[in-house]
N, C-alpha and C positions, 0 to 999 in steps of 0.2 A: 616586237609588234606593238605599236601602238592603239593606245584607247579611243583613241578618234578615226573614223569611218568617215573621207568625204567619197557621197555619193557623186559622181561627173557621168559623162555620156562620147559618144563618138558627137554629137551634135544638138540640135535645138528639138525640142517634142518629141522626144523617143520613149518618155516614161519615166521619166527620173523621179517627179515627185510621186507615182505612183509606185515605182520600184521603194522609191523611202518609207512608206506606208507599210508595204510591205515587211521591212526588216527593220523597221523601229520596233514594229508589233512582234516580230517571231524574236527580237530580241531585246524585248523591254530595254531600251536603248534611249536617250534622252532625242531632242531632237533640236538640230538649227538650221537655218539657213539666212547665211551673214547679208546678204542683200540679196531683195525685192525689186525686183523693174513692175510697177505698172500693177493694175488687178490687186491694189492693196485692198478691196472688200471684200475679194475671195483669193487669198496671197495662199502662196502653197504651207507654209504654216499651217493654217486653217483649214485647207484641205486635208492635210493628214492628220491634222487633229479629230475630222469628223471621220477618218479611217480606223483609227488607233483604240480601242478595247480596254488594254490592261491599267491601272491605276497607280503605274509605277512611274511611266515615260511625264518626265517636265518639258514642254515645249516654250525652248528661251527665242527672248527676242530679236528679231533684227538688229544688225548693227545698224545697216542705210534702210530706207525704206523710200525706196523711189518714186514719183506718181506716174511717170511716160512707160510704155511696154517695149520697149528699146534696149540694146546693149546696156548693162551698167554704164559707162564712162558718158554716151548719149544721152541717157536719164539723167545723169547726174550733171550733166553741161545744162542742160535744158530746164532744169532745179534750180541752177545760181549754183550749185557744189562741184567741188573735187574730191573724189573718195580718195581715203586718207589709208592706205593700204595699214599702217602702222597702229591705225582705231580699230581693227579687227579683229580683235583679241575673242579667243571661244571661251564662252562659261567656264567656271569651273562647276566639276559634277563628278561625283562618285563612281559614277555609271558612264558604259560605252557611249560616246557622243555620234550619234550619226550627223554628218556634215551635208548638207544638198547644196551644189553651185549652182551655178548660174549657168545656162548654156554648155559650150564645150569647154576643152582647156584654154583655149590659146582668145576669151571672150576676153576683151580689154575692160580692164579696172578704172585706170586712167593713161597719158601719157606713153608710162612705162611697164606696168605693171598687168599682167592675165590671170587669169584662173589659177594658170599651173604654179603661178612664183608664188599665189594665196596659200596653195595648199599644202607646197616649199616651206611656208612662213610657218604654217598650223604644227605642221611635224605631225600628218596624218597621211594613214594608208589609204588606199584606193579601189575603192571597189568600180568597174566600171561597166554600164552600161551601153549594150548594141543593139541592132534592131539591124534586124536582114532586109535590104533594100540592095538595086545593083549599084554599087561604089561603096556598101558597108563593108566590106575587107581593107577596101584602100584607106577609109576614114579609120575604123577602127587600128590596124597596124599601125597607121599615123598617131596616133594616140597614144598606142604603148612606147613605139619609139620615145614621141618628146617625155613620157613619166620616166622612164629608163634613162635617158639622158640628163636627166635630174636626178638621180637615184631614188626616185621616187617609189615607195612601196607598192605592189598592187598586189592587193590580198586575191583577185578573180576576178571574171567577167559574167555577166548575167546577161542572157541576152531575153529581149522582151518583142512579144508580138510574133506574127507565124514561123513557124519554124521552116529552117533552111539548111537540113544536117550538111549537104556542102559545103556550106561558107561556114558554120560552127565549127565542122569536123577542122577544114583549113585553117582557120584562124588560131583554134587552140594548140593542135599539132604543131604551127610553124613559131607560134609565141611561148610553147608549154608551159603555159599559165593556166591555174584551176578554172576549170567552166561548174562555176557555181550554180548554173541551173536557168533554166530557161519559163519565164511568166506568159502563158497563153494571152492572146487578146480574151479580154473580158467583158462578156457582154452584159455583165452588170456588175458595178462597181460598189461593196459594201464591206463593211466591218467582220463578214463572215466569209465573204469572197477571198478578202486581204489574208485573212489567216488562214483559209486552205491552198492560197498562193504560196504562202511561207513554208508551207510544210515541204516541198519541194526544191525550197532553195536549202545548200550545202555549206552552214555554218555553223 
C-alpha cells in the first residue's frame, strides 16, 4: 500500500477538494495538488488550507499553476505551455501525501497523457469519489474499470452529497471495493463541519 493518496472522482464538481479537506484533516496527511486550472486567488490549495485544523499537514506547491478554468492541456495551450508530464514529481514528506487531480481520470495532460497515466507515474493508491446522479453507476463503473486496467490501487470509494443506498448498494456489491463512507451535503462548510465529516469516513 502505498503513502500517497490521489484523491479523483467519477467527474468534474462532485467534491473532491472538499472530500480532500476532509481526509487530510481526519488524517493529518500532507497535502498537493500538481495542477491548478484557473481561480488561482482562491486555488483549492487555499481552499483546504482554510479547512484544515491540525498543525501537522504542510501544504506543497503546485507543480503548473494555470490562469484559464479549462481542462489542464486547454489552460496550458492558452499559457504558451505544454505540461511536461515528467515535471511532476510529488514532494518528498514523511507523512501520507494526499494527491487531488484535476477533474476525472481520463482529463488530458497534454497530447498524450490523462489523469490516470499521472497517477500510473506517482505510484499512488486511489481513493475515489462519487456523487448519486442518474448515469453515476455508469460513470463510476467506468472509473474502476480504466484504474483496474492499469492495475491501479483503489483503496475505496466515498461517495459525497444525498444519499442513494441503490446505486451505493449496486456499485459496491458489483465492484467489491470498500465503501469508505458517504459525506452528507453540507449546509455549511467549516473547520468543525470538516472534522465531524471525517469521523464518518472509514480509514
Amino acid at each position: 500500500m502505498s503513502d500517497k493518496i490521489f484523491l479523483t472522482g467519477i467527474g468534474t464538481g462532485i467534491g473532491k477538494t472538499l472530500i480532500s479537506a476532509i481526509l487530510v484533516e481526519k488524517l493529518k496527511a500532507d497535502y498537493w495538488k500538481p495542477i491548478q486550472s484557473g481561480d488561482l486567488h482562491d486555488s483549492d490549495t487555499l481552499k483546504v488550507q482554510s479547512l484544515v485544523s491540525n498543525d501537522k499537514t504542510v501544504f506543497h506547491p503546485e507543480t503548473y499553476r494555470l490562469t484559464q478554468p479549462y481542462s489542464p492541456h486547454k489552460s496550458a495551450a492558452l499559457d504558451g505551455i505544454i505540461i511536461d508530464e515528467k515535471k511532476i514529481i510529488a514532494p518528498e514528506t514523511s507523512n501520507t501525501l494526499l494527491i487531488e487531480g484535476a477533474g476525472g481520470l481520463m482529463v488530458p495532460l497534454n497530447e498524450k497523457v490523462m489523469i490516470i497515466d499521472l497517477i500510473a507515474q506517482l505510484g499512488a493508491d486511489v481513493i475515489l469519489v462519487s456523487q448519486n446522479y442518474l448515469g453515476s453507476i455508469n460513470h463510476t463503473l467506468l472509473s474502476i474499470e480504466a484504474l483496474k486496467n492499469r492495475a491501479i490501487c483503489i483503496r475505496g470509494i466515498i461517495f459525497n452529497g444525498e444519499e442513494n443506498s441503490s446505486t451505493e448498494d449496486y456499485i459496491i456489491n458489483y465492484t467489491g471495493l470498500k465503501h469508505l463512507g458517504r459525506v452528507p451535503a453540507l449546509d455549511n462548510v467549516n473547520k468543525q463541519t470538516i472534522i465531524d465529516a471525517g469521523a464518518h469516513i472509514l480509514l
